[in-house]
LUMDRENRO-346985 format. One record per residue (C-alpha): residue number from 1; residue in one letter; y, x, z negated. Coordinates in steps of 0.001 Angstrom, whole numbers, plus 500000, padded with zeros to 6 digits. Layout:
BEGIN
     k   r       py       px       pz
   NUM   A        Y        X        Z
...
// end
This chain:
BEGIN
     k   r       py       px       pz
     1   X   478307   491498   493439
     2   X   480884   491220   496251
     3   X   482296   488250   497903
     4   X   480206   485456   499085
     5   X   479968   486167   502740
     6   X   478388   484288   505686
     7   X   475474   486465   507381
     8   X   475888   487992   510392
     9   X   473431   488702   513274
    10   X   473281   491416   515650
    11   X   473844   489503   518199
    12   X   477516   488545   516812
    13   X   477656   492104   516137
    14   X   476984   493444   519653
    15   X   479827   490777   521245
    16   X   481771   491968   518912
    17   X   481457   495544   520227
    18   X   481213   494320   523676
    19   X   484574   492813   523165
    20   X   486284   496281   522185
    21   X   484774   498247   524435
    22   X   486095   495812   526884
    23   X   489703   496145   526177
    24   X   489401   500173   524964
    25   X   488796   500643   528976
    26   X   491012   497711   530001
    27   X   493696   498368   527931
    28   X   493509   501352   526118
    29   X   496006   501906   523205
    30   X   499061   504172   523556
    31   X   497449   507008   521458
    32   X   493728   507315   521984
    33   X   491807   505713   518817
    34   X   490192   508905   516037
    35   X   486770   509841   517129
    36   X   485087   509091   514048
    37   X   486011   505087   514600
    38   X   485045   505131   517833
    39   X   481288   506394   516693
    40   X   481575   503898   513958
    41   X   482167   500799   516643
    42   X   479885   502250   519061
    43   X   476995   503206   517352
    44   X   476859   501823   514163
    45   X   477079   498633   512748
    46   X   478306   498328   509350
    47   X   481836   498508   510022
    48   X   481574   495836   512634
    49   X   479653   493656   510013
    50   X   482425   493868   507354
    51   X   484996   492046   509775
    52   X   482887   489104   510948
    53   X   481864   488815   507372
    54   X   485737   488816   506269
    55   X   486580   486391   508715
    56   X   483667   484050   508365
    57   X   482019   485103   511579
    58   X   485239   484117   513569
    59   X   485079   486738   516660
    60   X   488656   486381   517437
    61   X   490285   487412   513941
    62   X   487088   489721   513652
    63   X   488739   491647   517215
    64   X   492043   491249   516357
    65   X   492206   492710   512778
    66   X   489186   495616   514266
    67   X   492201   496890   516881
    68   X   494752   496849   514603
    69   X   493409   498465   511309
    70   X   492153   500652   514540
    71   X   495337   501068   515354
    72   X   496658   501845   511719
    73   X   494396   504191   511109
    74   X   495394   506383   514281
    75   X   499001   506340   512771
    76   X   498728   506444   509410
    77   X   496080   509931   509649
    78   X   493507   507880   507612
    79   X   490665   510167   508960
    80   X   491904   513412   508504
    81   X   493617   512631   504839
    82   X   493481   515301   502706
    83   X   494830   517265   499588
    84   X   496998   518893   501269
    85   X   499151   516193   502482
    86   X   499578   514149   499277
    87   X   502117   514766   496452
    88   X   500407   517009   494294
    89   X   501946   515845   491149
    90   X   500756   512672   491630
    91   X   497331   513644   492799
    92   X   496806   515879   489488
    93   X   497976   513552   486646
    94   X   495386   511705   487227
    95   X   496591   508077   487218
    96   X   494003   506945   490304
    97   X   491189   508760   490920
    98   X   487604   508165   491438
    99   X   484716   508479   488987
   100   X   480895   506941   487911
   101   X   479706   503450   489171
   102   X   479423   500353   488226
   103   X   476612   497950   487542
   104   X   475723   497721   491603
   105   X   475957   501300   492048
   106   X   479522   501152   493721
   107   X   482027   504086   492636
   108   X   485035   503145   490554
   109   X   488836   503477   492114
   110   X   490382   503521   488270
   111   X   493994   503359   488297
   112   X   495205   504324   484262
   113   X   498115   501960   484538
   114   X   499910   503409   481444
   115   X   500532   506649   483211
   116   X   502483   505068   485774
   117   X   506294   504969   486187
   118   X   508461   502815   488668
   119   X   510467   505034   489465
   120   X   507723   507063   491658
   121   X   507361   506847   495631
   122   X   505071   503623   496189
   123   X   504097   504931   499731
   124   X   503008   508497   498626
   125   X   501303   506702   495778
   126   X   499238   504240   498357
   127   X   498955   507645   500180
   128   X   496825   508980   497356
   129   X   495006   505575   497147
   130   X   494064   505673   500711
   131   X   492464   509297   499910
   132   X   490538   508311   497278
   133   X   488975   505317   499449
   134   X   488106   507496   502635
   135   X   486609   510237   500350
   136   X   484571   507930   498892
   137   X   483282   506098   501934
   138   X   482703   509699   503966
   139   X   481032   511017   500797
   140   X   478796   507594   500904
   141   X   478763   506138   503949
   142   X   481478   502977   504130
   143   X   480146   502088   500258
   144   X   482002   499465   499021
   145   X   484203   500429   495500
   146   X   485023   498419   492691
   147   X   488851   498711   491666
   148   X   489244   498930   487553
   149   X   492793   498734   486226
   150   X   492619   500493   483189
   151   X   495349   498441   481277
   152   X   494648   499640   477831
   153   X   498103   500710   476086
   154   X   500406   499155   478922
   155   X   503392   497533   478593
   156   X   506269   495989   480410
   157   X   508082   499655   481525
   158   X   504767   500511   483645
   159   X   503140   497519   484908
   160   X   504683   497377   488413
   161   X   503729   494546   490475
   162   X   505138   496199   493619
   163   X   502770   498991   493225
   164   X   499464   496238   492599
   165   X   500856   494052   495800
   166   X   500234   497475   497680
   167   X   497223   498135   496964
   168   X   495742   494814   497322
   169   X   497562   494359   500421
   170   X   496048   497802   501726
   171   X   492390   496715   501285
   172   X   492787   493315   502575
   173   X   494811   494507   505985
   174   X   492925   497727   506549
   175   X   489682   497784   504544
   176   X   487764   494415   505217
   177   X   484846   493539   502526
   178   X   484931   496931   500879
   179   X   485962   495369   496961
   180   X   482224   494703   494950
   181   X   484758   493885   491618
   182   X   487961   494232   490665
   183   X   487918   494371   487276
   184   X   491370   494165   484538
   185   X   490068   496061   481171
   186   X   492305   495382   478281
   187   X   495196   493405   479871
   188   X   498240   492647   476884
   189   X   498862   489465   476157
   190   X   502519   489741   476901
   191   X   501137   490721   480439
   192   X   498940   487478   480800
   193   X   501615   486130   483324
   194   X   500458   489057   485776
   195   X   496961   487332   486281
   196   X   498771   484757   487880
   197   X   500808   487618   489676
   198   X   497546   488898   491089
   199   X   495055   486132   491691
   200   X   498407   484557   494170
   201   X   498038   487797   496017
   202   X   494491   487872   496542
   203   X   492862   486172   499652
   204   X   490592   483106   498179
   205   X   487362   484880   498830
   206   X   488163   487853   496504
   207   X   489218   485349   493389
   208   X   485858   485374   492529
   209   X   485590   489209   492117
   210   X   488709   489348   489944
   211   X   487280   489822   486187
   212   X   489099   490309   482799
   213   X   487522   492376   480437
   214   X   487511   494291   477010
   215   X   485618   496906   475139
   216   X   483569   493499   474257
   217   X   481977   492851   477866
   218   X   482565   495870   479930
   219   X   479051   496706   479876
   220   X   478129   493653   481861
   221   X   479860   495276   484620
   222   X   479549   499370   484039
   223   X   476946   500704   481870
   224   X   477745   502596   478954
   225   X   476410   505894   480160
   226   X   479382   505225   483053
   227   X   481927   504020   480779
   228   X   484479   506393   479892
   229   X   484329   507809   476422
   230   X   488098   505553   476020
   231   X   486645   502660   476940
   232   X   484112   502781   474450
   233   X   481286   504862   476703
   234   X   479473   507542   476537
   235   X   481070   509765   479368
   236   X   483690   512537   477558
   237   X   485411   512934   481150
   238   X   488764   514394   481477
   239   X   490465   513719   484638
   240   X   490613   517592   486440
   241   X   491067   517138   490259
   242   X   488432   518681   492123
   243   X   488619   519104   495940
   244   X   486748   517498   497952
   245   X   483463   519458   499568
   246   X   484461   520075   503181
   247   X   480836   519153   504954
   248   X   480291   521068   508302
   249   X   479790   518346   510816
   250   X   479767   518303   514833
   251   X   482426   516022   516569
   252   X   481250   512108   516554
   253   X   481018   511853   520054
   254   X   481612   508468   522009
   255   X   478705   506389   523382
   256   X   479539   507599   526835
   257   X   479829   511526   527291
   258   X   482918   511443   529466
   259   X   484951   509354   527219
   260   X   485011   511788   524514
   261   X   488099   513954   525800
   262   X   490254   510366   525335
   263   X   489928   510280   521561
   264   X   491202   513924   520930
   265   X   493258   514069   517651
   266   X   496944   513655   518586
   267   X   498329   515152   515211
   268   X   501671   517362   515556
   269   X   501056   520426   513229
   270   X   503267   523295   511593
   271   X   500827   525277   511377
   272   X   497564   525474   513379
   273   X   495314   524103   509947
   274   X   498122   521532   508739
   275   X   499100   518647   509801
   276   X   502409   517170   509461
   277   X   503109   513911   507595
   278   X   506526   512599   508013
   279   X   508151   511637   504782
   280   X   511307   510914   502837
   281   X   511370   514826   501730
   282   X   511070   516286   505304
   283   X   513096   513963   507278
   284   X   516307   515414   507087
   285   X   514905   519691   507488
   286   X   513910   518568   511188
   287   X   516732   516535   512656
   288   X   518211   518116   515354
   289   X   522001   516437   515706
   290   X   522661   517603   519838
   291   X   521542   515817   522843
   292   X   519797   518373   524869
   293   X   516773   516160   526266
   294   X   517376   512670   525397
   295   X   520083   509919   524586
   296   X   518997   507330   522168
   297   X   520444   503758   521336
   298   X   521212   502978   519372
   299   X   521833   506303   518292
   300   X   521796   506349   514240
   301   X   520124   503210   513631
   302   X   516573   501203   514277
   303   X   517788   497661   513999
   304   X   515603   495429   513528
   305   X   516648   491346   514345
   306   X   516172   489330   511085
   307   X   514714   486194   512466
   308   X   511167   487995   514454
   309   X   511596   491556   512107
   310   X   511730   492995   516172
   311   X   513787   496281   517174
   312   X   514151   498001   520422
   313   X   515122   501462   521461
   314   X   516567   502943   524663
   315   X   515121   506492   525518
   316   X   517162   508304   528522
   317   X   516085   511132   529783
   318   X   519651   513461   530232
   319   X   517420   516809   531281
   320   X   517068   518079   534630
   321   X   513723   517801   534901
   322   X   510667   515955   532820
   323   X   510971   514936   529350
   324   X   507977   514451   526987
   325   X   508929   512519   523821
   326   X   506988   511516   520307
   327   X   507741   508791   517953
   328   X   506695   509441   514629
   329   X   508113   507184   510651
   330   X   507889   507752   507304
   331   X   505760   504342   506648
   332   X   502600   504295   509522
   333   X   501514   501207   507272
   334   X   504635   499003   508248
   335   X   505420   499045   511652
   336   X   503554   499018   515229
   337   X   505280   500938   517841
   338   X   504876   500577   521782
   339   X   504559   503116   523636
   340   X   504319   506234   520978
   341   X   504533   508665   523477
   342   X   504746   509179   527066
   343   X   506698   511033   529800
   344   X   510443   510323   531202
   345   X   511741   511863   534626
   346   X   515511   512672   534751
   347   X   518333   509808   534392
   348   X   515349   507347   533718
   349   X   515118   505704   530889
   350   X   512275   503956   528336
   351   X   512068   501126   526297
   352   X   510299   501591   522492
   353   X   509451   498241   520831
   354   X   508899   498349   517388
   355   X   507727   495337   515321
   356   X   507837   495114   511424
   357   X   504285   493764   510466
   358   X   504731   490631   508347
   359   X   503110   491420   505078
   360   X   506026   494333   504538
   361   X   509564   494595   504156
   362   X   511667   497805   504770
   363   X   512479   499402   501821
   364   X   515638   499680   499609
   365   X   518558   502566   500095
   366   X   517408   503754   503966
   367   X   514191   505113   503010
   368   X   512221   503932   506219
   369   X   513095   506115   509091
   370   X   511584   507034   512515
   371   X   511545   510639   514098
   372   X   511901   510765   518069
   373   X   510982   514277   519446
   374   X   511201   515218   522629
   375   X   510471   518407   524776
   376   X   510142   519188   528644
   377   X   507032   518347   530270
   378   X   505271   521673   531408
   379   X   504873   521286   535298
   380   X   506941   518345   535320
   381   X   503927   515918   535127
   382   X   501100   514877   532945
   383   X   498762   512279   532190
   384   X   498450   510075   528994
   385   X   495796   512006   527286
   386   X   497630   515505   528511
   387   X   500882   514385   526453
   388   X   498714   513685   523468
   389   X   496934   517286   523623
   390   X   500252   518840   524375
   391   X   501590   517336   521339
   392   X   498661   517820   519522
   393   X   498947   521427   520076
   394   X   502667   521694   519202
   395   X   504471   523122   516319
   396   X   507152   520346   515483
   397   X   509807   523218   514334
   398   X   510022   525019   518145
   399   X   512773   525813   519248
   400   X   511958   523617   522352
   401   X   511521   520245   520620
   402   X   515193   518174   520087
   403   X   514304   515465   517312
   404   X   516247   512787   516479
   405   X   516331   510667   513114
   406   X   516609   507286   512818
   407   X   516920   504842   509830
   408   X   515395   501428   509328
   409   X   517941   498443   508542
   410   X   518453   494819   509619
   411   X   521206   494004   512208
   412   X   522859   491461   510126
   413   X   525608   493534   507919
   414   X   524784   493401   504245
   415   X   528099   491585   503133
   416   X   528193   489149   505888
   417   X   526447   486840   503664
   418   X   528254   487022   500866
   419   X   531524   487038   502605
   420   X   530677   483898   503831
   421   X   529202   482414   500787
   422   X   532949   483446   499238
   423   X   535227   482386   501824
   424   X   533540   478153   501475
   425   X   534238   475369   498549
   426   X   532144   475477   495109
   427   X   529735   473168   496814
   428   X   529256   475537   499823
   429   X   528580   478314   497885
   430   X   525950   476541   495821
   431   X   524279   475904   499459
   432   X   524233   479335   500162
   433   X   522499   480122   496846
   434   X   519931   477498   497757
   435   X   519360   478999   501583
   436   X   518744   482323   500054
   437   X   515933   481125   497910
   438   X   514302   478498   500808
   439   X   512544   481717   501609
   440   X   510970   483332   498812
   441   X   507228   483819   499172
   442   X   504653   482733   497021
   443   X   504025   486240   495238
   444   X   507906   486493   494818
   445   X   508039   483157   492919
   446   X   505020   483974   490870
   447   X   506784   487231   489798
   448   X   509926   485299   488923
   449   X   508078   483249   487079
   450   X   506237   486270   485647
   451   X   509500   487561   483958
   452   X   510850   484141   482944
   453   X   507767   484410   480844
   454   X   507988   487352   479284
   455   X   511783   486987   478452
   456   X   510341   483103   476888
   457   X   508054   485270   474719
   458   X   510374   487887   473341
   459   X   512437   484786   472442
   460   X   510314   483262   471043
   461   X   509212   486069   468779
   462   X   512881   486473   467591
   463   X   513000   483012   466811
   464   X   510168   482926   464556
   465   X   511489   486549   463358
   466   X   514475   484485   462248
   467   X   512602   481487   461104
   468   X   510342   483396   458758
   469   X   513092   485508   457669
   470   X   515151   481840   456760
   471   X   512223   480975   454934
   472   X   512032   483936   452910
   473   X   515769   483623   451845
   474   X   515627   480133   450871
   475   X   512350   480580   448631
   476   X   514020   483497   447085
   477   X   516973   481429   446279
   478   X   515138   479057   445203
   479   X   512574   480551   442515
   480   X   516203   482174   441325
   481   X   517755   479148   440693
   482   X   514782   477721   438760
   483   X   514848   481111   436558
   484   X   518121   480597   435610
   485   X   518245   477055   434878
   486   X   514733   477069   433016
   487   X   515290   476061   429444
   488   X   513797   479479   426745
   489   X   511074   478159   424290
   490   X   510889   478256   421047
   491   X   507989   479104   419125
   492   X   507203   477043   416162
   493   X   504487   476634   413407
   494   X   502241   473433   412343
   495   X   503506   472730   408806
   496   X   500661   473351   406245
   497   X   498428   471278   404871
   498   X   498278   470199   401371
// end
């Protein structure tokens, strides 16, 4: 099915390629854009199609969200995801993976919501997600999926809303008109509140998609001989991961010949066949606390200004000759970063911007960090695309690389708030309580209103727990009081008849 979509031409197309191409030489990003998205801008068309079609054939959304999901996917690795870098545990249980079509032909992303717990890492989870979605579309070219939440035998301790705002915010940023159906199989009724929850996160267009369904009507969406044996089906899979089929392919080259040495892959590796992802785990193993090659300010801290979500950070070079340096976080998704790399020449200094995009908020207890690594620039000079190969070709734990860590946090002190909230008259402090909520976002107030729900339903359940339970006691009372004040018969005979 899909969304209702306006239809493109190829001349909307082809401006719309013109217009990248246009800025790529103009302007070209920081780190040189992954190969394979180049090819897919330059000589295909499918990808192209999928924006103007998201965007109702407006060109300048279509070219602004095409550089930056661009731009994501540079950072976040999407390209080169594999096995390897994903949390294995995860990975194997088998609570999102990828198996049979539906109706249209389109594989099914199935998340089995019951095996999930809140306590696990949402960004390794979205990690595994992402996986799952470029296997698919490399193993069928860009195919669209349909998303089925298994919901069958969930309750309140694993539906996480956190972890369903991810993933719908991860295919409507970065994956434009790539949902045929997202389909909710067995959803408890103490959960109904959550199909508010999710139809408030979803853009307008993909409403339409959203479908709740049972064992009763499944079929009208995934044929039985597709259907998993526990949904009533006649497939007997158990989930068993299976790697994916390497294919032996030759480098997507760029429309022109010359350009292809700009879009070399700029990933810092340990070893020469593994590339590093940054996480929460690894953070701390490669933070080097001496100033060698660089002086960073704030030293400790990003800190980001609460009103515009902006940081800055001040890079000086304290070497005696060249300094190459790499910026690197634990959360690609969240935050764009200008410049990523680059070159600074003794007592000079640099200037990082880093904005937090506005669909994401840093995460609780300091888990958002960024990684700064530096090293001295061989021959004292280099170009833009020789600091990405140099990088590229670097092992992160040299001895030669100083790296700095950094953790994410707002510049307005935690307790300033409340302090101030304290410190004012009743009235005040009710005014702070309201200026705290002016803010909330739609989704926020639609999960509030999510548990207010459930909490009126578990009430009400004891109440008519109690009310039954009253009623029981006073008919039992009451049939004993009319068995002990019921009068005993006495049996008599009809006197006989002369």
């Amino acid at each position: 099915m899909g969304i209702k979509v306006k239809e493109t031409t190829p001349q909307q197309i082809e401006e719309l390629r013109e217009r990248f191409n246009s800025k790529y030489a103009s302007s070209p990003p920081a780190a040189p854009f992954h190969p394979t998205d180049i090819d897919r801008i330059r000589n295909d068309h499918l990808w192209l199609q999928r924006f103007l079609e998201m965007h109702d054939l407006d060109m300048e959304a279509s070219f602004t969200k095409l550089w930056e999901t661009c731009v994501w996917r540079q950072s976040y690795g999407a390209n080169d995801l594999d096995e390897s870098q994903l949390n294995q545990e995860y990975l194997k249980e088998g609570s999102v993976f990828v198996r049979n079509n539906d109706v249209d032909g389109k594989p099914l992303l199935i998340f089995r919501v019951k095996l999930h717990s809140k306590s696990k890492n949402l960004d390794e989870l979205i990690r595994i997600v992402v996986y799952w979605v470029e296997r698919s579309q490399r193993e069928q070219h860009l195919t669209q999926l349909t998303i089925f939440f298994d919901m069958a035998g969930t309750g309140l301790a694993t539906m996480d809303l956190d972890f369903v705002k991810r993933i719908v915010e991860t295919f409507k940023q970065y994956y434009p008109n790539t949902l045929n159906y997202i389909l909710v199989y067995e959803l408890a009724w103490v959960l109904n509140a959550a199909f508010k929850v999710i139809k408030a996160l979803l853009p307008p267009k993909a409403v339409e998609i959203l479908k709740m369904i049972s064992k009763k009507d499944i079929n009208q969406y995934i044929t039985k001989d597709n259907c998993l044996a526990i949904w009533g089906g006649e497939d007997n899979y158990e989930f068993s991961f299976v790697p994916e089929a390497k294919k032996v392919t030759s480098k997507p080259l760029a429309a022109n010949a010359g350009d292809d040495e700009q879009f070399a892959d700029k990933k810092v590796t340990f070893v020469d066949s593994a590339p590093v992802v940054l996480k929460e785990s690894n953070i701390n193993e490669m933070h080097t606390p001496s100033e060698g090659m660089l002086h960073i300010n704030p030293k400790d801290f990003v800190n980001f200004n609460s009103k515009n979500a902006e940081a800055t950070m001040s890079i000086k070079s304290i070497a005696t000759s060249a300094v190459t340096y790499k910026i690197q976080t634990t959360s690609p998704e969240k935050f764009r970063v200008r410049p990523r790399c680059g070159i600074i020449q003794p007592n000079q200094e640099a200037t990082i911007n880093i904005w937090l995009k506005s669909e994401h908020k840093l995460s609780d207890e300091s888990k958002d960090k960024f990684l700064v690594m530096a090293m001295i620039a061989p021959g004292g000079e280099c170009g833009g695309a020789d600091v990405t190969e140099l990088w590229r070709s670097k092992l992160p734990t040299s001895a030669d690389v100083e790296q700095h860590r950094l953790v994410c946090r707002f510049e307005e002190s935690k307790s300033k708030a409340p302090l101030d909230c304290a410190n004012k008259a009743s009235k005040a402090s009710v005014d702070c309580n309201k200026k705290s909520g002016a803010d909330v976002d739609p989704a926020t107030a639609m999960e509030r209103q999510l548990a207010f729900t459930q909490n009126l339903q578990y009430v009400t359940l004891a109440l008519l727990f109690l009310l039954f339970a009253g009623f029981g006691f006073l008919m039992y009372q009451q049939l004993g009081q009319h068995a002990s004040t019921c009068p005993k018969t006495t049996a008599y005979s009809c006197a006989k008849r002369k």
